[in-house]
C-alpha positions in Angstrom: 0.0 0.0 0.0 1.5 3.1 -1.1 1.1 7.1 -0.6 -0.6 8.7 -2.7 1.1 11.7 -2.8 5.0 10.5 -1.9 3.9 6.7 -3.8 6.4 5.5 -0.7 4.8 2.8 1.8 1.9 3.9 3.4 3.1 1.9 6.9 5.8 3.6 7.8 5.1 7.1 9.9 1.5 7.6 10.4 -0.8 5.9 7.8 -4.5 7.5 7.2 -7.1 7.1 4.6 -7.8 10.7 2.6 -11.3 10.8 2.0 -11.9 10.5 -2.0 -8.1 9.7 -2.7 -7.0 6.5 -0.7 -4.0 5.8 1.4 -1.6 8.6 2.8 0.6 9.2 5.4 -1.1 12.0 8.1 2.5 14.3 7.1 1.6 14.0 2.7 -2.3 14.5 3.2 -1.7 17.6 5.7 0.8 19.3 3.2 -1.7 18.7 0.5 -4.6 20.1 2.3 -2.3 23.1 3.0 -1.3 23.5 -0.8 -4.8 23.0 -1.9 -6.4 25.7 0.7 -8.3 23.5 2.3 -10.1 23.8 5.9 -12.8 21.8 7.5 -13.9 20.4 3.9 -14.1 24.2 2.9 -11.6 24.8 -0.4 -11.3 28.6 0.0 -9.6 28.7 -3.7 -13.5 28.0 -5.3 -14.7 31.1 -3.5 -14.9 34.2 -5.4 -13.3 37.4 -4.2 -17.1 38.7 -3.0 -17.7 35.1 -0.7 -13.9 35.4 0.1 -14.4 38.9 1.8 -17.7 37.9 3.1 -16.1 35.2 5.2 -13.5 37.3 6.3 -16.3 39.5 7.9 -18.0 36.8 9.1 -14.7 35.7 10.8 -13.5 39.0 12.2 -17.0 39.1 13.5 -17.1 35.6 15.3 -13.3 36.6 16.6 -14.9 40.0 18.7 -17.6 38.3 19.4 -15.8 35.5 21.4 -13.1 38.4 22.6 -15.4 40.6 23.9 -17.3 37.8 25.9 -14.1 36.7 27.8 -13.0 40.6 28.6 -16.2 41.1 30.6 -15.3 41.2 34.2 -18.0 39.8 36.5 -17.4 41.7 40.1 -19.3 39.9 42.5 -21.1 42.3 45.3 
């Protein structure tokens, strides 16, 4: 059983199955993912520049959201 991105043995290191492309090792399919812009099954190189911007917002807007919930100081009375 070999890589399918180095086509060296799949058993040595840390062998996974990619979904939709067979055996890897965890190292290959991670540097592939990386290459490909890939995150949580989202490929961010088939969104346009308009969806691209709109996620950054949506982003920037989860990130204060989540700040601004662990700044607040509960003083206790």
């Amino acid at each position: 059983m070999k890589c399918c991105f180095c086509f060296k043995s799949a058993l040595g290191g840390t062998p996974i199955t990619a979904p939709g492309i067979g055996p890897a090792h965890q190292a290959c399919y991670e540097k592939y993912l990386i290459e490909q812009r890939v995150f949580q099954s989202l490929n961010l190189r088939n969104l346009t520049d308009t969806e691209l911007g709109d996620l950054l917002e949506m982003a920037t807007m989860e990130r204060n959201a989540r700040q601004s919930t662990c700044d607040e100081v509960e003083i206790w009375a």
